[in-house]
LUMKOLMAR-935481 format. One line per field, with one value per residue (C-alpha): residue number from 1; z, x, y. Coordinates in Angstrom, 1 decimal. Last residue first. Layout:
BEGIN
num = c(NUM ...)
zz = c(Z ...)
xx = c(X ...)
yy = c(Y ...)
END
This chain:
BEGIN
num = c(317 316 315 314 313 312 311 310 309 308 307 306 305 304 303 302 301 300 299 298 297 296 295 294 293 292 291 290 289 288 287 286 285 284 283 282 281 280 279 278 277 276 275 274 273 272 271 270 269 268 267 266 265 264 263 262 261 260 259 258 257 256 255 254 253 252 251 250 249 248 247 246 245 244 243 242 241 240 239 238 237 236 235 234 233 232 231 230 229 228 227 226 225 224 223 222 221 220 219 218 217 216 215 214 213 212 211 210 209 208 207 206 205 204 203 202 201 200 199 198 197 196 195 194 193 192 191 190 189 188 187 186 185 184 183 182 181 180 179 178 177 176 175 174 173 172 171 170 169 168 167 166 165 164 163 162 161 160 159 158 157 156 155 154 153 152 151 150 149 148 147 146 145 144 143 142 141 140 139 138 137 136 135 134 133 132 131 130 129 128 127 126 125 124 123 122 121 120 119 118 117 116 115 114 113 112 111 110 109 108 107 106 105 104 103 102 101 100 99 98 97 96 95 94 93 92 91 90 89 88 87 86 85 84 83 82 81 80 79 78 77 76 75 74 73 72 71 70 69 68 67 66 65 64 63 62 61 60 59 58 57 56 55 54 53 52 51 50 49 48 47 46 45 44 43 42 41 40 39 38 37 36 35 34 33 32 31 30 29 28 27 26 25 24 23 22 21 20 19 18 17 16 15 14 13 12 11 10 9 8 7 6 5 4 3 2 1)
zz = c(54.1 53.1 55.7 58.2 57.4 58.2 62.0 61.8 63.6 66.2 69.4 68.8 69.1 73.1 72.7 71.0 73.5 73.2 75.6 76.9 80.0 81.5 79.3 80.1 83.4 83.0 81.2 84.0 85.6 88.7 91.7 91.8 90.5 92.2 89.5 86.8 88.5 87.9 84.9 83.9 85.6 83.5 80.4 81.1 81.2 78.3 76.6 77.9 76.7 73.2 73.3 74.2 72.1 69.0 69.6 71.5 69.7 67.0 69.8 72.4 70.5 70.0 73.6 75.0 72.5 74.4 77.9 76.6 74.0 70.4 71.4 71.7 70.4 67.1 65.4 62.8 65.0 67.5 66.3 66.7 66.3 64.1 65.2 61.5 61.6 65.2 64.0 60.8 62.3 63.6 65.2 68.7 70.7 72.8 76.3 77.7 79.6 82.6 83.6 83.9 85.6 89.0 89.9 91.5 90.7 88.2 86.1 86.6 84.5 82.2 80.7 80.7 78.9 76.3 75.3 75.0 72.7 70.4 68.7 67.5 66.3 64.1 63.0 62.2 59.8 62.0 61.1 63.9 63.0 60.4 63.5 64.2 60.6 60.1 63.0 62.2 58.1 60.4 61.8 65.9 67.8 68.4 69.3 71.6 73.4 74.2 75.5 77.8 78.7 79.0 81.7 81.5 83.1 80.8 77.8 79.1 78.4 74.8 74.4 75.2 78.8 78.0 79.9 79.4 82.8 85.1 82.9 81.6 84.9 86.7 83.8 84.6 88.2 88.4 91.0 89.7 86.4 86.8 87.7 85.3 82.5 83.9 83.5 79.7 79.2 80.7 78.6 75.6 75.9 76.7 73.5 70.6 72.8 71.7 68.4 68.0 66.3 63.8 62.2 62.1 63.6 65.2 64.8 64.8 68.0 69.2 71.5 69.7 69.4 72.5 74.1 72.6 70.8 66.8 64.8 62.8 64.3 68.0 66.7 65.2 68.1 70.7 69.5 68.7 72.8 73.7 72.4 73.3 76.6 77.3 74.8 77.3 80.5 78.9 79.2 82.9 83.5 81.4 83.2 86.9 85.9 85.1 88.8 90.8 88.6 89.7 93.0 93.6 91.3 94.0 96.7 96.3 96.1 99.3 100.4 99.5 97.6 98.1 97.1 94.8 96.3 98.0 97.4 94.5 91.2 89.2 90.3 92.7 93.0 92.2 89.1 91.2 94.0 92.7 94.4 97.5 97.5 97.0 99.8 102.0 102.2 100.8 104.2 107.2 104.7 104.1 107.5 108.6 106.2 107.2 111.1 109.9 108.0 106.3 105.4 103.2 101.7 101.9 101.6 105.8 106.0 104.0 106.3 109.4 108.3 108.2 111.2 113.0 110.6 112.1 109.9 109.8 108.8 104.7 105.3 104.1 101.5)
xx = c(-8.5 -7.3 -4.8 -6.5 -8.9 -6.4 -6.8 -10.3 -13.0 -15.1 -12.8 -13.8 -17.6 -16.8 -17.2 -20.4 -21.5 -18.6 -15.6 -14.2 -13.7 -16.2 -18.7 -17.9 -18.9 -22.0 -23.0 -22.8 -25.4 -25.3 -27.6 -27.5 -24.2 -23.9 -25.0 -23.6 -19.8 -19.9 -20.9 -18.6 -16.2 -17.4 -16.9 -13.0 -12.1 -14.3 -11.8 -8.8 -9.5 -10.6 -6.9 -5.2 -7.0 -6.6 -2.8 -1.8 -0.2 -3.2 -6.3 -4.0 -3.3 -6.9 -7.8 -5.0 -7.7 -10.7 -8.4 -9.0 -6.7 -8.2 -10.6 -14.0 -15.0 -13.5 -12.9 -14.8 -16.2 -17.6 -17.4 -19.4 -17.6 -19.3 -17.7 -15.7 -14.6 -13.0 -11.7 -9.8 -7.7 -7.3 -4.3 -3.5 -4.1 -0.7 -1.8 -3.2 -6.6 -7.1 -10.7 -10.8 -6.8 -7.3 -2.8 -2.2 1.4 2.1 -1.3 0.3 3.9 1.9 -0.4 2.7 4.7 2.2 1.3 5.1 5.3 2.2 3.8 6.3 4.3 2.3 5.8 6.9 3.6 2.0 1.7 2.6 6.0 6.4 7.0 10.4 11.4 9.9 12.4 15.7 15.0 14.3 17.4 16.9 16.1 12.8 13.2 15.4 13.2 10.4 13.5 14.0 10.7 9.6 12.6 15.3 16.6 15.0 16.1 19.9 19.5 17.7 20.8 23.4 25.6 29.4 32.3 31.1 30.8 30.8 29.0 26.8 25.8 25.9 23.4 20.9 20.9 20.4 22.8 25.9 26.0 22.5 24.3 27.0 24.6 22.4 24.4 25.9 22.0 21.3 24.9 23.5 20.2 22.0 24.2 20.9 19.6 22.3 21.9 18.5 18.5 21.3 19.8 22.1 19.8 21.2 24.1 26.8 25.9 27.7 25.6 25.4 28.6 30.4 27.1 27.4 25.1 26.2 25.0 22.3 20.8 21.3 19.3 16.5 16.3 16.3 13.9 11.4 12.4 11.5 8.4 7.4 7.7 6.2 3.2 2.9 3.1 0.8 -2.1 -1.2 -2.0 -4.8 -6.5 -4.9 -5.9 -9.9 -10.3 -8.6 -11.0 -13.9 -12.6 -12.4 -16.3 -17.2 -15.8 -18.1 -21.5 -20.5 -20.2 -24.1 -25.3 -28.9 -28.8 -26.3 -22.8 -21.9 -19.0 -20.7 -19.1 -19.1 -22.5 -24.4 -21.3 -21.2 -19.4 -16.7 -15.8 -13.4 -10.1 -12.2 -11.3 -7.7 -7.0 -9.1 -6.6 -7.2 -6.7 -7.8 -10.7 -11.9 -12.0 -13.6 -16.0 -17.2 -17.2 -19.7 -22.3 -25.4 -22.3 -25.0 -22.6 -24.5 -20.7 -21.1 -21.2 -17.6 -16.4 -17.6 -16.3 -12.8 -13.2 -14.0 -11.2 -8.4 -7.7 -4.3 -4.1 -4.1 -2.1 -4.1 -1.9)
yy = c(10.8 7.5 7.2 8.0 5.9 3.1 3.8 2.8 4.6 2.0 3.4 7.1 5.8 6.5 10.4 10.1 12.4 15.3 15.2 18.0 17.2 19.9 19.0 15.3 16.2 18.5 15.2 13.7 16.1 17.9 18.1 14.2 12.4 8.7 6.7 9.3 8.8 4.5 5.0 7.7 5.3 1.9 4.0 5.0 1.3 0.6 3.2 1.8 -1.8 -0.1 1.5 -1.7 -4.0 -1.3 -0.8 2.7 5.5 6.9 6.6 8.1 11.5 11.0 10.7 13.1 15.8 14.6 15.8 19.6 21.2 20.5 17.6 19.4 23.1 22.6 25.9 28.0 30.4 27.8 24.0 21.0 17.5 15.5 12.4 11.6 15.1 15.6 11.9 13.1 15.8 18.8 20.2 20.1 22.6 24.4 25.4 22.4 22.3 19.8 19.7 15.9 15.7 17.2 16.6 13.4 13.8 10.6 11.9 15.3 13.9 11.6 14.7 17.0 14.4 13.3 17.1 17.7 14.7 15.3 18.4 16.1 13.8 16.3 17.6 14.0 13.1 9.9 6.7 5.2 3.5 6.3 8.9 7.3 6.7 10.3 11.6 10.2 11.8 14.8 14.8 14.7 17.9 17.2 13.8 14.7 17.0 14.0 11.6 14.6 15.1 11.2 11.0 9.4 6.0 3.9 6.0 4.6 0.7 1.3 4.5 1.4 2.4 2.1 0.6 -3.2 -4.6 -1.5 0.7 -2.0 -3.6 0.4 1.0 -1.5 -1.2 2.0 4.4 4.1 4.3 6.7 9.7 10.0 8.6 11.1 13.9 13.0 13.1 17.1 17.5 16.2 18.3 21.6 21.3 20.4 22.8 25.2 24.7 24.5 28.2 27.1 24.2 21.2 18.8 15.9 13.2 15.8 16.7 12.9 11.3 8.0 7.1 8.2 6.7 3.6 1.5 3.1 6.0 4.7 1.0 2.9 6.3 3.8 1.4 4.3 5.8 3.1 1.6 5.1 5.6 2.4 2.8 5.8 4.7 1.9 4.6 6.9 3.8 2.8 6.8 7.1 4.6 5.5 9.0 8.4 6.7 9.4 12.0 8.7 9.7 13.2 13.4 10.5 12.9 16.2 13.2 12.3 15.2 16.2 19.3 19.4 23.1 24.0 24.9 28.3 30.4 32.4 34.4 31.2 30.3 27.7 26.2 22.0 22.0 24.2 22.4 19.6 21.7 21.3 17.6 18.5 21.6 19.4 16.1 13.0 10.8 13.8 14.9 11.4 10.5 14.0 13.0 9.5 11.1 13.2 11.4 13.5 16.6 19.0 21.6 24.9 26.9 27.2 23.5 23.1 25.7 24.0 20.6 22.5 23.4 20.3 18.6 21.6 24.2 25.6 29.1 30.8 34.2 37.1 39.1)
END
């Protein structure tokens, strides 16, 4: 295995030149390379290469133009980001309302394994998941500020007092290891069958978890598709030996999860959000197309009339 060596900025200005990048201001991109790092703006190469095969981007290829695809990606995870953090929170304040209103505030009450699933092949993550919480309330009783005031005030920590403290993965697990009478009140808030919810969850997590990591979010694929529902059919969306080729695992499909978990003013808010960055990319995109973009995103061209469906069709589908 070849070892990958330091690069200093002259060099790595010289690689980026060698791949046919056109580089019209220097000292601009040796700024941008030293603050972002290379490894990350080279990681948005690959619109831009001649081929899949070649190393070298198209002709006229410009730095500049390299970076606004880095930044409007920067751009796109702040939105989604903010967003993911309000389902976050909801999530867990619905959650923990409905297990604390059944089984009691504290966390000898509410933690018991008797309050959860019964089935036999969840049984021991039903035990690894209140040990991973038993952990943090150890942890966290001295270390937040909200649970130290309960712990050392009141001797217990309240589940709406103790989700703050853990993360969307956890919080995600439990729910899929609660009773499932616990989790259709939970789902029923959104209007959401609990297995579809369910499946939602992990897709939620791993979305706000790379989002909080910088991680290239617009070409993101997940490994589980979601199922299909009424929007892929209200939009038209094409489909390839009898599947939806936009919105089953590609960052179109966080936007319908979205669309059903967010409030209309907040989702339509997020969505002309998202609009004024494509805008703000296809302005300075020349050798490749915005649409080249979206492609890549998975999102079709009537992408943005997915604020204009009503949630209540849903229901009469």
């Amino acid at each position: 295995m070849v070892e990958k060596q330091f690069k200093t900025l002259d060099e790595q200005i010289e690689i980026l030149r060698s791949k046919h990048l056109v580089i019209n201001n220097e000292k601009y991109a040796k700024g941008v390379l030293l603050r972002e790092n290379y490894f990350f703006i080279n990681g948005y190469r690959h619109l831009f290469m001649e081929s899949n095969g070649d190393k070298v981007f198209k002709q006229g290829t410009t730095f500049e133009e390299l970076y606004s695809l880095f930044l409007f990606d920067r751009t796109f995870r702040t939105i989604c980001f903010k967003n993911l953090l309000i389902i976050e929170n909801n999530f867990k304040s619905i959650i923990s309302y409905q297990l604390s209103k059944k089984y009691g505030y504290k966390e000898k009450e509410y933690l018991k394994p008797k309050n959860f699933t019964r089935r036999p092949e969840k049984r021991k993550q039903v035990n690894d998941l209140m040990k991973k919480m038993q952990r943090q309330i150890r942890v966290n009783g001295s270390q937040h500020s909200a649970t130290q005031h309960y712990a050392c005030n009141y001797g217990y920590i309240p589940l709406w007092i103790l989700v703050k403290v853990l993360s969307f993965g956890i919080v995600s697990e439990m729910y899929s290891i609660l009773k499932t009478d616990d989790q259709k009140a939970i789902s029923s808030v959104y209007q959401i069958d609990n297995e579809i919810f369910e499946d939602y969850l992990p897709i939620l997590a791993n979305y706000r978890n790379l989002c909080a990591h910088e991680d290239i979010l617009y070409e993101n694929r997940t490994q589980k598709a979601i199922n299909d529902t009424v929007y892929h059919q209200i939009l038209n969306i094409g489909k390839s030996d009898g599947q939806y080729v936009n919105g089953k695992n590609d960052l179109f499909a966080l936007l319908i999860i979205m669309k059903q978990l967010l409030d209309k003013d907040k989702f339509n808010s997020m969505i002309i959000e998202m609009d004024n960055a494509v805008n703000t990319l296809a302005y300075n995109l020349n050798t490749i197309s915005i649409k080249d973009v979206l492609n890549r995103m998975g999102f079709p061209e009537n992408w943005k009339e997915l604020k204009n469906i009503e949630r209540s069709i849903e229901n009469n589908e």
